[in-house]
C-alpha positions as CSV (number, residue, x, y, z in Angstrom):
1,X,-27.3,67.6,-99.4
2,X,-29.7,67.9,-96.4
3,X,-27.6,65.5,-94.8
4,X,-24.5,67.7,-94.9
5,X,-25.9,70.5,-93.8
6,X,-27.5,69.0,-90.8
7,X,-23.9,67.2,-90.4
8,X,-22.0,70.9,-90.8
9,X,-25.0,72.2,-88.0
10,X,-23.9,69.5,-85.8
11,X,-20.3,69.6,-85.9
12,X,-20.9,73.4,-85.4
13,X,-23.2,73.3,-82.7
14,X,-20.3,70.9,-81.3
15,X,-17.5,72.7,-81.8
16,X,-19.3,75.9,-79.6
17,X,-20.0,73.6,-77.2
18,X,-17.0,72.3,-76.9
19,X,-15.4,75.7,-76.8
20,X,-18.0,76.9,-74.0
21,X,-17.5,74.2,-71.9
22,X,-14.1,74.6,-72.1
23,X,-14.2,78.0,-71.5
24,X,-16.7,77.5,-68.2
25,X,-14.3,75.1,-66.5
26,X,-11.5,76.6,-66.9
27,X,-13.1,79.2,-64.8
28,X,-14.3,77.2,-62.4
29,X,-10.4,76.0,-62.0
30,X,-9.2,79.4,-61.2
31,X,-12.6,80.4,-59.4
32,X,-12.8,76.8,-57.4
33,X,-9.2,75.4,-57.4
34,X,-8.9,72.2,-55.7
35,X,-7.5,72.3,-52.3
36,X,-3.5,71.2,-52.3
37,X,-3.0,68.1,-50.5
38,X,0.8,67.9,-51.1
39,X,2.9,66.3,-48.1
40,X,4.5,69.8,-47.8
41,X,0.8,72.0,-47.9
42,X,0.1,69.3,-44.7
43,X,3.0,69.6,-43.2
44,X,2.4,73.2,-43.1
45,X,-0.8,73.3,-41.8
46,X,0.1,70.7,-39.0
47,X,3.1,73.5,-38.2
48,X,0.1,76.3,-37.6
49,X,-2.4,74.3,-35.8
50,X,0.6,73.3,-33.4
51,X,1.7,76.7,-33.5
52,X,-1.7,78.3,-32.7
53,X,-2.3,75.1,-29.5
54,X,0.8,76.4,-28.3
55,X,0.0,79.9,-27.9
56,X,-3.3,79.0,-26.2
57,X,-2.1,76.6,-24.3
58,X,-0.6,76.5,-20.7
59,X,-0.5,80.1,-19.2
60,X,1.7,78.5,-16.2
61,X,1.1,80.4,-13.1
62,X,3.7,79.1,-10.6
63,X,3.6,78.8,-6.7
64,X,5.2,76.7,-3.9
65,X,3.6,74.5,-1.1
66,X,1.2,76.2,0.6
67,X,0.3,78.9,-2.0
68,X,-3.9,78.9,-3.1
69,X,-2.7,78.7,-7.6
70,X,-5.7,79.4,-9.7
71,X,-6.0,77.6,-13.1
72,X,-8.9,78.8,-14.5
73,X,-12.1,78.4,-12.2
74,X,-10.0,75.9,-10.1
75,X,-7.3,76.7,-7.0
76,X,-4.8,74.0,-6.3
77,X,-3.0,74.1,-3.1
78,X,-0.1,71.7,-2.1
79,X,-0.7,71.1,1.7
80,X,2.5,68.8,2.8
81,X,4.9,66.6,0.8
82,X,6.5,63.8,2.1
83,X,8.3,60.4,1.3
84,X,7.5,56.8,2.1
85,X,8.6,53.5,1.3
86,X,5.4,52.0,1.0
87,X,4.1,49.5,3.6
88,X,3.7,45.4,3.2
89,X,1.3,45.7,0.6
90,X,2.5,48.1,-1.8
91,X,6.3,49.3,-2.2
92,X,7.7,51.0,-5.1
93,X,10.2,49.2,-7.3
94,X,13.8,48.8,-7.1
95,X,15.4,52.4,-7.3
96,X,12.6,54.2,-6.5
97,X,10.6,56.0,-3.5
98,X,6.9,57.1,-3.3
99,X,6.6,60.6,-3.3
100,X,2.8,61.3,-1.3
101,X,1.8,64.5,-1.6
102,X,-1.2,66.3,-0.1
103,X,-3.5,68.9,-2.2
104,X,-6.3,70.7,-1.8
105,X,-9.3,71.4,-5.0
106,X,-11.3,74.5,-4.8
107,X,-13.8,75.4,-7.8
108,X,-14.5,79.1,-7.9
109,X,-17.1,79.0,-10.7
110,X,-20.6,78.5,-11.0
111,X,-20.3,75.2,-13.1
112,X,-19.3,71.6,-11.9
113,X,-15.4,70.7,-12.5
114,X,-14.2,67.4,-13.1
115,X,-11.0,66.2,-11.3
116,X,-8.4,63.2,-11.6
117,X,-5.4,62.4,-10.1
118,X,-4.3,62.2,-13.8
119,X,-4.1,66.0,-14.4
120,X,-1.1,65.9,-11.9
121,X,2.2,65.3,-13.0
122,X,5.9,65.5,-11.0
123,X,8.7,67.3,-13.0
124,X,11.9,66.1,-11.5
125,X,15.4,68.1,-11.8
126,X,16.0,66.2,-15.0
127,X,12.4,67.8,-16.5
128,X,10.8,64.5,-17.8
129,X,7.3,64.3,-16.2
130,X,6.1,61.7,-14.1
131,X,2.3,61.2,-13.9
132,X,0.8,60.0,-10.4
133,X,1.0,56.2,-10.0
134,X,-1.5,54.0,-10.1
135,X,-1.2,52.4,-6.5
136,X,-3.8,51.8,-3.5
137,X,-0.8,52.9,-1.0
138,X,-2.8,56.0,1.1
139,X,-6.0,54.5,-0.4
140,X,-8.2,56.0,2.6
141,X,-7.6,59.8,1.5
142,X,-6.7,59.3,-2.3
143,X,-7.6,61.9,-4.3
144,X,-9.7,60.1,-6.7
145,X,-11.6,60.8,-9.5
146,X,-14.8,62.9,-9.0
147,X,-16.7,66.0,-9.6
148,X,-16.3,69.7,-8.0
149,X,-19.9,71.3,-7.5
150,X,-19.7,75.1,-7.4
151,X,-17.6,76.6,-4.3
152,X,-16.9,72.9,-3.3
153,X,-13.1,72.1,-1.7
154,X,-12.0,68.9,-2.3
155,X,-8.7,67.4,-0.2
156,X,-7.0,63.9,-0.9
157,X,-3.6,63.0,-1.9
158,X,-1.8,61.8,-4.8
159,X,1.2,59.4,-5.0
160,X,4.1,59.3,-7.7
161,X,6.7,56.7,-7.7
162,X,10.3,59.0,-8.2
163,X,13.7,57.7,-8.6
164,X,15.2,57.7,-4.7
165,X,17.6,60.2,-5.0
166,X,15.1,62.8,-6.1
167,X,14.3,65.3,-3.9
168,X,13.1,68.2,-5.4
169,X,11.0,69.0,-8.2
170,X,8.0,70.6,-9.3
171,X,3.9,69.5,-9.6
172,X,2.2,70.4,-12.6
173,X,-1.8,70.2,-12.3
174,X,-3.4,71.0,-15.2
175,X,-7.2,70.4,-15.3
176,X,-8.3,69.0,-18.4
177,X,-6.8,68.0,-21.7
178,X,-8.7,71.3,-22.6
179,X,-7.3,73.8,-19.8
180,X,-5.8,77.3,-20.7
181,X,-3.4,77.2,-17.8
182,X,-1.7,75.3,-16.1
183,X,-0.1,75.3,-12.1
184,X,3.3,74.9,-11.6
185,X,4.0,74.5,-7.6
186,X,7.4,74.0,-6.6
187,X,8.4,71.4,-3.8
């Protein structure tokens, strides 16, 4: 007899748990629901992260040679544009011309900037960039890849390989993979 009363107490004392533990997770379901991982709740949130780059990215403020365009605490200027066929150590390949262009770096700010050739690009008629190529041809005033110290003007040149009927186009300079705007200087 004791032992079904202490048996009834048990399953009892289970059955309330059971119905309480039931009870507190269901709650925490509706209070803590799991985050949806679905391809289409990704694909979604890829959308508005592209979405929200976009609308940060790439004020475009536009000049032509010879105009001082800021892009954020940095002013590029294109000095002088010009073709070339290389010399006897370095000629562009089959179709194409080198497109040398002089420009000038200025940082405005009151940090140090970091510059590469890379953050040029030339933007043909057709509109498919072309970043600077990787050539030693005008190796004695390349632009290279330094620093800007606050106020300091940098001058060098950078070099594109185009296709030889080319002749306009536009350079895009756009410092930093991180840059809210971005120069567009027509040639």
């Amino acid at each position: 007899m004791m032992i079904r009363r202490v048996g009834k107490k048990l399953i009892g004392m289970s059955l309330i748990m059971a119905l309480f533990s039931s009870i507190f997770f269901g709650l925490a379901f509706f209070v803590l629901k799991p985050k949806d991982y679905t391809s289409q709740h990704i694909q979604e949130q890829l959308q508005a992260t592209k979405e929200n780059r976009m609308k940060k990215e790439e004020e475009k403020v536009s000049g032509v040679v010879g105009d001082v365009v800021p892009v954020n605490d940095v002013t590029v200027r294109v000095m002088n544009k010009h073709y070339s066929n290389g010399n006897e150590k370095y000629q562009p390949k089959e179709g194409k011309k080198f497109l040398v262009v002089d420009v000038q770096l200025k940082n405005n700010g009151n940090e140090s900037v970091p510059y590469n050739p890379m953050n040029f690009s030339f933007i043909p008629s057709n509109k498919e960039s072309i970043p600077t190529a990787v050539t030693m041809f005008h190796k004695n005033d390349l632009l290279g890849i330094g620093t800007l110290l606050p106020y300091q003007v940098r001058n060098g040149t950078i070099v594109f390989e185009i296709p030889k009927n080319e002749e306009s186009g536009t350079i895009k300079f756009k410092n930093g993979i991180h840059a809210t705007s971005v120069a567009m200087i027509k040639l």
